[in-house]
C-alpha positions as CSV (number, residue, x, y, z in Angstrom):
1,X,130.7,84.6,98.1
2,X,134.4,84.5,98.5
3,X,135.4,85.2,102.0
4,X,138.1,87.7,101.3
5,X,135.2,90.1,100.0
6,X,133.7,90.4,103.3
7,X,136.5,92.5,104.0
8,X,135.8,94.8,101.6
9,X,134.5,98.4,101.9
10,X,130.5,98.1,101.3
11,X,130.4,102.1,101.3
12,X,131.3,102.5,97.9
13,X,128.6,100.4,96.7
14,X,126.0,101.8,99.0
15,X,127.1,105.4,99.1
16,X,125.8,105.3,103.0
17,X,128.6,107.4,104.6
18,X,129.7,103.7,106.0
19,X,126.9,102.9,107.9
20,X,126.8,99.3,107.1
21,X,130.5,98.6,107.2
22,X,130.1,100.0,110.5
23,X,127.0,97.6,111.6
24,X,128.4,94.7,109.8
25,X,131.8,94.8,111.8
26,X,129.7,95.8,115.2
27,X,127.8,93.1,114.9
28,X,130.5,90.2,114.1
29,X,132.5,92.0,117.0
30,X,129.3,92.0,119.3
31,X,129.2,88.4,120.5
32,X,133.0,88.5,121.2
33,X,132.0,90.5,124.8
34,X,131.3,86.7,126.0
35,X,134.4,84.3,126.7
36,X,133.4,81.5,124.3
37,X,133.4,84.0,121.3
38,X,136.3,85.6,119.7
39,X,136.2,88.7,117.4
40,X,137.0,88.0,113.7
41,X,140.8,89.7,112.4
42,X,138.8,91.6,110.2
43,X,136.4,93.2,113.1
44,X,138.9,93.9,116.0
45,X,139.5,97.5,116.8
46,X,138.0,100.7,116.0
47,X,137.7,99.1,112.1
48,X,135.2,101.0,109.4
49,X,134.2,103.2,112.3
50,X,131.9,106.6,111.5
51,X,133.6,109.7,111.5
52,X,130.0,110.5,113.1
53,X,127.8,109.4,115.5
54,X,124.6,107.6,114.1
55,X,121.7,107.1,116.4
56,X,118.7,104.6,115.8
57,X,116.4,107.5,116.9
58,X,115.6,111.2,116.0
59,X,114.2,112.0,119.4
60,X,116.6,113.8,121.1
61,X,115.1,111.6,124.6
62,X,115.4,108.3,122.5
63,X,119.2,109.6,121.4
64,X,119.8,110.1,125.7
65,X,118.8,106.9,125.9
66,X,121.0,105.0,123.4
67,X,124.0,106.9,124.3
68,X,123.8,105.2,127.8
69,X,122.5,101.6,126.3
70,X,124.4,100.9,123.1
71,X,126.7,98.1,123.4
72,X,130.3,99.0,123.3
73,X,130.6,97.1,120.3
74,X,128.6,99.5,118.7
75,X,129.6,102.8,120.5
76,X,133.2,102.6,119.7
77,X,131.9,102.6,115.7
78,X,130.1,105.6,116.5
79,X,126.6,103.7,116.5
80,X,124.2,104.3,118.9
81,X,121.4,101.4,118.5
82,X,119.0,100.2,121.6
83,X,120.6,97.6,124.1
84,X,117.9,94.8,122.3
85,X,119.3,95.5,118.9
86,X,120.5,92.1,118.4
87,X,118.1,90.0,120.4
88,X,115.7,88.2,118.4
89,X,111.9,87.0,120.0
């Protein structure tokens, strides 16, 4: 894979409203939160954000639940995932 095509758009391959443009940059921009990381160019700011919010949950109690746990990584894309999204066993 070349590297410059990471910075382009999945969505119009997908057709998933952007949804994983959205994870994709939350997740490289994720790990940036501690000092030793630094967010990639292509993932600073509000980049290949959702024009709306997308919870991991149809429950409206779940939905409560990640709007107060998501990591701001996530939130400011308009993702709402569990706090443990990342973390592997």
């Amino acid at each position: 894979m070349n590297p410059s095509d990471i910075l382009k758009p999945l969505e119009p391959q997908l057709r998933d409203d952007g949804r994983a443009d959205a994870f994709l940059v939350s997740t490289a921009a994720y790990p940036a939160q501690k000092p030793q990381f630094t967010t990639p160019a292509w993932a600073s700011g509000n980049s290949r954000a959702l024009a709306k919010p997308w919870f991991a949950a149809k429950s409206h109690n779940l939905r409560m639940i990640l709007l107060q746990e998501s990591p701001a990584a996530f939130r400011v894309r308009n993702l709402f995932v569990s706090a443990n999204a990342l973390s592997r066993a």
